[in-house]
KOLVO-414888 format. One record per residue (C-alpha): x, y, z. Coordinates in pm, 1 decimal. Layout:
BEGIN
          u          v          w
          X          Y          Z
...
END
This chain:
BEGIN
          u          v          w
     2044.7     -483.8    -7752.1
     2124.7     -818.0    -7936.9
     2014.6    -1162.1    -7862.4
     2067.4    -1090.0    -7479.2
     2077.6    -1406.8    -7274.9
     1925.1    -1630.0    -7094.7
     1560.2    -1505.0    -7059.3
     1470.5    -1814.4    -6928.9
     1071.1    -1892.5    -6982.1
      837.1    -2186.0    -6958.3
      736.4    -2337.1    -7243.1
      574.3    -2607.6    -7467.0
      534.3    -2924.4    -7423.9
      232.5    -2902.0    -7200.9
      204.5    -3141.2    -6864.0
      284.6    -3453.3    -6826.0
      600.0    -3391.7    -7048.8
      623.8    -2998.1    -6970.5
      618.1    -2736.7    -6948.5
      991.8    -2686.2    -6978.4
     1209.5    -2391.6    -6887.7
     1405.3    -2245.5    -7204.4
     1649.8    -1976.3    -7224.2
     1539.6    -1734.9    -7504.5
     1761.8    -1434.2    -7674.8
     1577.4    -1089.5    -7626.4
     1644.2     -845.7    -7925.1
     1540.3     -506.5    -7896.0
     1640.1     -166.9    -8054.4
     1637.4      220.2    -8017.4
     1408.0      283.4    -8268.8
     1125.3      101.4    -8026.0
     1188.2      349.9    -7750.2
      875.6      475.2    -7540.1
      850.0      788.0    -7299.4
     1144.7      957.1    -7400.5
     1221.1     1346.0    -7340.6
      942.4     1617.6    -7446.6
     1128.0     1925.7    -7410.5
     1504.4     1814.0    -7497.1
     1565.8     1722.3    -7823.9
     1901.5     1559.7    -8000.0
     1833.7     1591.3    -8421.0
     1479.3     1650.7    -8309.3
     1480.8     1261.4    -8170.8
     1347.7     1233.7    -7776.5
     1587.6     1120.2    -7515.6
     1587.8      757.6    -7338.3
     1587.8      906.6    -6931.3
     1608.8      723.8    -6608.6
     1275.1      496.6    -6474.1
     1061.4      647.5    -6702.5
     1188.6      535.0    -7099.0
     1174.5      182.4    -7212.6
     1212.4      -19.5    -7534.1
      853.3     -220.4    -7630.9
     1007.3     -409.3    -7965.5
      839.9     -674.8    -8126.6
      866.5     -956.1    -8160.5
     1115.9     -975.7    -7868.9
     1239.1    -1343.9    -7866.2
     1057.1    -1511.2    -7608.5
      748.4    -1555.8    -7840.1
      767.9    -1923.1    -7801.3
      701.6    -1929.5    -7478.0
      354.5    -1935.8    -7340.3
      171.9    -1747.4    -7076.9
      -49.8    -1993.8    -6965.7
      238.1    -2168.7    -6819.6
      375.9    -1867.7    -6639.5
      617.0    -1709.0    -6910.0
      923.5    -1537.4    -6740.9
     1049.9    -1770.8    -6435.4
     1063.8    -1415.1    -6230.4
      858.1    -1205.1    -6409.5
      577.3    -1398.6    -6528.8
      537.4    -1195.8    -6883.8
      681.7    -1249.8    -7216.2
      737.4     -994.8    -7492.2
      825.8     -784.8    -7204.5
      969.2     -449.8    -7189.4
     1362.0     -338.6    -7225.2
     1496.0     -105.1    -6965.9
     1823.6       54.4    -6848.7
     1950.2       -3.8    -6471.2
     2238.7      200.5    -6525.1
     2304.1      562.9    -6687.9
     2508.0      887.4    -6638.5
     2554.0     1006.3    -6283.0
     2591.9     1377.2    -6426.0
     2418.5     1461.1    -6774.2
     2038.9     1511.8    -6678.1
     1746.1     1578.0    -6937.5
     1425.4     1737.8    -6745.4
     1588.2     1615.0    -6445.3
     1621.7     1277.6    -6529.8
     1943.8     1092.1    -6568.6
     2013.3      980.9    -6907.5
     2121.2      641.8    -7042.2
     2409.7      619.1    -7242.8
     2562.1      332.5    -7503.1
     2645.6       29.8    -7317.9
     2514.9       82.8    -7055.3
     2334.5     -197.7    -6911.9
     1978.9     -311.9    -6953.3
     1739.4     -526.7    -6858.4
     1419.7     -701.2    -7060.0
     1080.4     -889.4    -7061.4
      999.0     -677.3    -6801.6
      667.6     -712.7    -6590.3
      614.2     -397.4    -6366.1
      913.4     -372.8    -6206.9
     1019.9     -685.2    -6201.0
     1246.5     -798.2    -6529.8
     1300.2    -1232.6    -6645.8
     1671.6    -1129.7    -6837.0
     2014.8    -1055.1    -6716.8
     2140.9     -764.7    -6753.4
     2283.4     -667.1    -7056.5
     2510.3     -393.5    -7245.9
     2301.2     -164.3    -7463.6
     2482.6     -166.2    -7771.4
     2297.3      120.8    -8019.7
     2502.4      177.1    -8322.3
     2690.2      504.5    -8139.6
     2854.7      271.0    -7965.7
     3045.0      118.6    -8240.7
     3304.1      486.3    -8306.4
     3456.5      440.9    -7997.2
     3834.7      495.2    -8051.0
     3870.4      148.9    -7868.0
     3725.5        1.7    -8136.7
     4032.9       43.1    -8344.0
     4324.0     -276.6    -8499.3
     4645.6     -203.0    -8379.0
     4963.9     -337.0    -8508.3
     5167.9     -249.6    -8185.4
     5114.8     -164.7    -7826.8
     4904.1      156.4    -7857.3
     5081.2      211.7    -7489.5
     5462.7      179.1    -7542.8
     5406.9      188.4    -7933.2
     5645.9     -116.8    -7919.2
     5557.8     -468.5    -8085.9
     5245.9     -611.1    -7963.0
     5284.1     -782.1    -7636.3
     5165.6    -1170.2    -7594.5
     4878.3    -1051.0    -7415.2
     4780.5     -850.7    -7668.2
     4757.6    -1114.0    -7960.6
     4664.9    -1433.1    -8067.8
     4952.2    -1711.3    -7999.1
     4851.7    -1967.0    -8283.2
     4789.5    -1660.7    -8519.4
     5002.2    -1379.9    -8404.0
     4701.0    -1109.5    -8474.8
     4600.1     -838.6    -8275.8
     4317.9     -912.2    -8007.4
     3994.4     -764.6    -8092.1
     3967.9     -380.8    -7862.1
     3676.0     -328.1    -7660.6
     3567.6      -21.4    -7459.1
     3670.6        6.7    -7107.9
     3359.5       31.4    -6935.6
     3235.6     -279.3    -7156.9
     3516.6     -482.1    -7041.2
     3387.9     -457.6    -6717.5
     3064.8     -479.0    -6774.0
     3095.2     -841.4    -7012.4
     3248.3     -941.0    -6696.7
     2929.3     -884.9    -6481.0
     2682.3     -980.0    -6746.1
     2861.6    -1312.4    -6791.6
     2861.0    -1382.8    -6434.9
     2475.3    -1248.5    -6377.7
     2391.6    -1454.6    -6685.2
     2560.1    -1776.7    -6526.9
     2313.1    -1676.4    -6168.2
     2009.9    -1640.6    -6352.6
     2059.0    -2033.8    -6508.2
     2110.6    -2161.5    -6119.9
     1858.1    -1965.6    -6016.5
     1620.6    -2087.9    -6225.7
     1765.7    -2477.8    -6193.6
     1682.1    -2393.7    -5824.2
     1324.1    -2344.7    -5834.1
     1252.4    -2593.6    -6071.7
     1433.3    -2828.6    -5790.1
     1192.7    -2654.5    -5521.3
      888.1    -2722.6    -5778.9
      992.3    -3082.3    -5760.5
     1032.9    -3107.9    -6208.1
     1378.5    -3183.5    -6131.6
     1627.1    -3344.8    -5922.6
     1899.6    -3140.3    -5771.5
     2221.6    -3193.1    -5995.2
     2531.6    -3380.1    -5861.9
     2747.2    -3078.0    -5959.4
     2532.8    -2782.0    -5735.9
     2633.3    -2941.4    -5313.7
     2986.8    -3008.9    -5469.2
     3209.6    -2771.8    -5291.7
     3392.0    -2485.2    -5514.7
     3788.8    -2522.5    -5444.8
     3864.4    -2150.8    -5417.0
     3537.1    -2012.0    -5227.6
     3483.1    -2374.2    -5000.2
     3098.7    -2274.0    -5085.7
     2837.5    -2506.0    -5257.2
     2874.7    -2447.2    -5649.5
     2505.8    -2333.3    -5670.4
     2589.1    -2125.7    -5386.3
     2899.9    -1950.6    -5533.4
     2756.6    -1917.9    -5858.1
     2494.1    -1698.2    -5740.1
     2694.9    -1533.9    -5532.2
     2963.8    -1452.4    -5810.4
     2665.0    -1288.1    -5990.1
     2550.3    -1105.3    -5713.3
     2909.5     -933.1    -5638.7
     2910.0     -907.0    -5980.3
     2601.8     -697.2    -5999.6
     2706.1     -509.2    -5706.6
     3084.4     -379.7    -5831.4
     2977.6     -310.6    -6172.2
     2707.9      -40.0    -6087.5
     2970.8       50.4    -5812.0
     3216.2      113.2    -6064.2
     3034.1      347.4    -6287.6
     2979.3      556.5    -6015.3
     3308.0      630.3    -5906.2
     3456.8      657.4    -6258.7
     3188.0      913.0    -6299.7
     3213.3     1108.8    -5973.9
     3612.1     1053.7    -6004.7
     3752.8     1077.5    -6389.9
     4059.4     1234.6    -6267.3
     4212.7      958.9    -6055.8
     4558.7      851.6    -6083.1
     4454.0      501.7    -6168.5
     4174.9      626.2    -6443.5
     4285.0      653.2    -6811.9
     4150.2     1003.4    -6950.9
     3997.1     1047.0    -7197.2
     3949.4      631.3    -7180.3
     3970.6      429.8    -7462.8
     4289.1      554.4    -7632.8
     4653.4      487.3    -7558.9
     4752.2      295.7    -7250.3
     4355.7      284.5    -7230.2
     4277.3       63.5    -7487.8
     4168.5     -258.0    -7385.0
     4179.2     -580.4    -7588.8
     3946.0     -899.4    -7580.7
     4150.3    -1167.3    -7418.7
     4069.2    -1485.5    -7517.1
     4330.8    -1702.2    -7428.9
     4331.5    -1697.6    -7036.4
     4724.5    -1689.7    -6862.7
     4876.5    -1463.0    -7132.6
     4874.3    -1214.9    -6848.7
     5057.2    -1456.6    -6631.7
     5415.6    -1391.1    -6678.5
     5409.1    -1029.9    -6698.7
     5534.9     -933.8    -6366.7
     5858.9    -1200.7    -6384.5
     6221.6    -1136.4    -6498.6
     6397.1     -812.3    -6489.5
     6195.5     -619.4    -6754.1
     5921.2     -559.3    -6508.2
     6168.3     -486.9    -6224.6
     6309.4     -222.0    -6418.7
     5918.1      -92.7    -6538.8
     5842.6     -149.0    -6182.6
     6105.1       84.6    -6035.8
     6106.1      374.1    -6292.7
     5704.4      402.8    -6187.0
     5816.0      444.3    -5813.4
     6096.4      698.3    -5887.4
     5807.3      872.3    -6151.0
     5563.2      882.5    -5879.4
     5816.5     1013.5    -5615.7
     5930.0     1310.4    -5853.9
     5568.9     1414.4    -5841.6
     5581.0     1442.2    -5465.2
     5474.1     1098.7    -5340.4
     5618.1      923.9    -5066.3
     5641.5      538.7    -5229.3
     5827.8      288.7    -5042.3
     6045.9       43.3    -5259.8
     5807.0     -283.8    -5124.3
     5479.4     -105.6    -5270.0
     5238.0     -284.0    -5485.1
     5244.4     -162.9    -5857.3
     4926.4     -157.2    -6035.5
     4841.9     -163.6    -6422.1
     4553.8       83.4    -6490.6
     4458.4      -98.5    -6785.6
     4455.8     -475.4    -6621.7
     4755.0     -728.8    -6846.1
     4413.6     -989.4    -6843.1
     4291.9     -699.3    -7064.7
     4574.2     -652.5    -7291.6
     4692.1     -374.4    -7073.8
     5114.5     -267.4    -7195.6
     5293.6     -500.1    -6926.3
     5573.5     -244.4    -6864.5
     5510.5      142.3    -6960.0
     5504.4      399.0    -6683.4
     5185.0      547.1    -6863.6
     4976.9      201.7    -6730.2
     5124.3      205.9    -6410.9
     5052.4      315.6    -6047.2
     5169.5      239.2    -5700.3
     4872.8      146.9    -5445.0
     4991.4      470.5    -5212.1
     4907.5      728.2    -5460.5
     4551.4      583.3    -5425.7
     4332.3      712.2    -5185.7
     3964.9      701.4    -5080.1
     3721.9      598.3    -5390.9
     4081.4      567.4    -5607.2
     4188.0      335.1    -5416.1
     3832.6      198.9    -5432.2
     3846.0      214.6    -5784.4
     4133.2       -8.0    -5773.9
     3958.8     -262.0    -5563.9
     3643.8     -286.2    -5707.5
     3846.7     -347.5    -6095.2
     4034.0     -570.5    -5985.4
     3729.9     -772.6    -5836.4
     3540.8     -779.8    -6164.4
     3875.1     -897.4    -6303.1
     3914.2    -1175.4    -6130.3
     3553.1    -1296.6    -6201.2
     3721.6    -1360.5    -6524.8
     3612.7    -1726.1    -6619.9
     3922.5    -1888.7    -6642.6
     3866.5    -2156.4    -6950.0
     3905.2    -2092.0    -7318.0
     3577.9    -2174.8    -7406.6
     3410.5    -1927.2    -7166.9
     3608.3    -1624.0    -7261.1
     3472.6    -1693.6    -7584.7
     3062.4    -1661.1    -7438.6
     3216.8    -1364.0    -7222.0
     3356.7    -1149.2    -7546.4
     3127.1    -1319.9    -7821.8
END
């Protein structure tokens, strides 16, 4: 895990002039791991498994910090432990679940309480991920690369990234943004500064308090993303779920320019996609009406081919936790930030 962010801690100066609340990078690694299997083995290594493994690397990043001014705003430690929060729902080593590569993680941990946002584990494993591959053309339609797919000053291929870590930039970005108002808030309530302007202003699409929606963007954030990894584990055979991920229609693509999804369902060439999908679907049995929504599997704000069959489904083949699947997607995506500038802190 690599300079994850914000651990925010208090630090020098001492009073009158501090101490002051800084955001520190947390670094830690696989080779640090603690507690890991006894009895299963992979090239005689141990295991990382649920609640029980951690990372202890030092130094961490927070070493600047101090203790004697309380350390981690919410876990009062520095050079704190690193430890997953999420992991397979169905591979178990001596009955624990095991972690996997990106999955996410938490650090500076103090008992059970951790200072850091949540963050993608990214061991090295992670890196041969078809996903990770440049692609000269839609690796969907195998047609030129769409305009979401590329940069419009340059004309190159978006960076790919896997699936599951699409989703889960999303939530980290959003948690990361949460854990700065949070701890804004209590240095308001500890009277070392004055509430900002900005934080009562009303948000335009919510009607909530910014500081309000902020945390509450990180909270359903939080929420979907651990939701998410459940049901894609419990359900990899959905309609709506590309498998095995990563390859094809699967592939998604690091989006930095936001609105290059945004004309993807005008003019006739979607019409047409849109129809053939219904008439696929109906030759496989399903009963779609003509006024149904169509869905991309892999999201156009992702790169996803605008207008192949293989990235499309109507919302009534969905059902149950599919159709949950669906929802709970397209949620994360739109927690999207919507500026240039933060796309770039979402996929950096």
């Amino acid at each position: 895990m690599v300079a994850a962010f914000p651990d925010v801690c208090m630090s020098p100066p001492p009073p009158p002039a501090g101490p002051v609340p800084v955001p520190y990078p947390n670094t830690s690694f696989s080779r640090d791991m603690k507690q890991g299997s006894k009895r299963v083995t992979i090239n005689g290594k141990p295991v990382m498994l649920r609640d029980q493994s951690y990372y202890a690397t030092s130094p961490l990043g927070n070493e600047a910090a101090t203790r004697n001014f309380g350390a981690g705003l919410i876990s009062h430690q520095i050079t704190g432990k690193t430890h997953f929060i999420s992991w397979s729902m169905d591979v178990h080593f001596e009955g624990k679940n095991v972690p996997r590569h990106i999955d996410l993680t938490t650090s500076n941990h103090g008992s059970n309480a951790n200072n850091a946002v949540p963050s993608p584990n990214l061991a090295q494993g992670a890196t041969s991920s078809p996903g990770q591959a440049t692609f000269n053309a839609c690796p969907c339609c195998n047609g030129p690369l769409h305009e979401n797919q590329k940069d419009p000053v340059t004309g190159q291929p978006f960076e790919t990234v896997p699936e599951m870590e699409f989703y889960g930039r999303i939530a980290q970005y959003r948690m990361s943004r949460r854990a700065e108002m949070q701890g804004i808030l209590q240095q308001v309530a500890e009277g070392r500064m004055p509430m900002p302007p900005w934080a009562n202003k009303l948000d335009a699409k919510s009607g909530l308090p910014v500081k309000d929606n902020i945390i509450r963007m990180g909270d359903e954030c939080e929420r979907d993303f651990k939701k998410l990894q459940e049901l894609r584990q419990k359900h990899p055979d959905c309609p709506n779920v590309h498998n095995p991920p990563d390859q094809g229609c699967g592939v998604h693509f690091k989006v930095l320019q936001p609105g290059l999804a945004g004309n993807t369902k005008d003019g006739g060439r979607w019409d047409s996609a849109r129809m053939q999908s219904i008439e696929d679907w109906r030759l496989k049995g399903h009963a779609i009406p003509r006024n149904d929504k169509i869905n991309h599997m892999t999201p156009a704000d992702a790169g996803g081919c605008p207008y192949s069959v293989q990235n499309l489904v109507p919302t009534s083949v969905l059902k149950g936790d599919c159709l949950e699947i669906e929802d709970t997607q397209t949620r994360l995506q739109n927690m999207m930030p919507p500026k240039n500038d933060e796309r770039k802190l979402l996929f950096r």
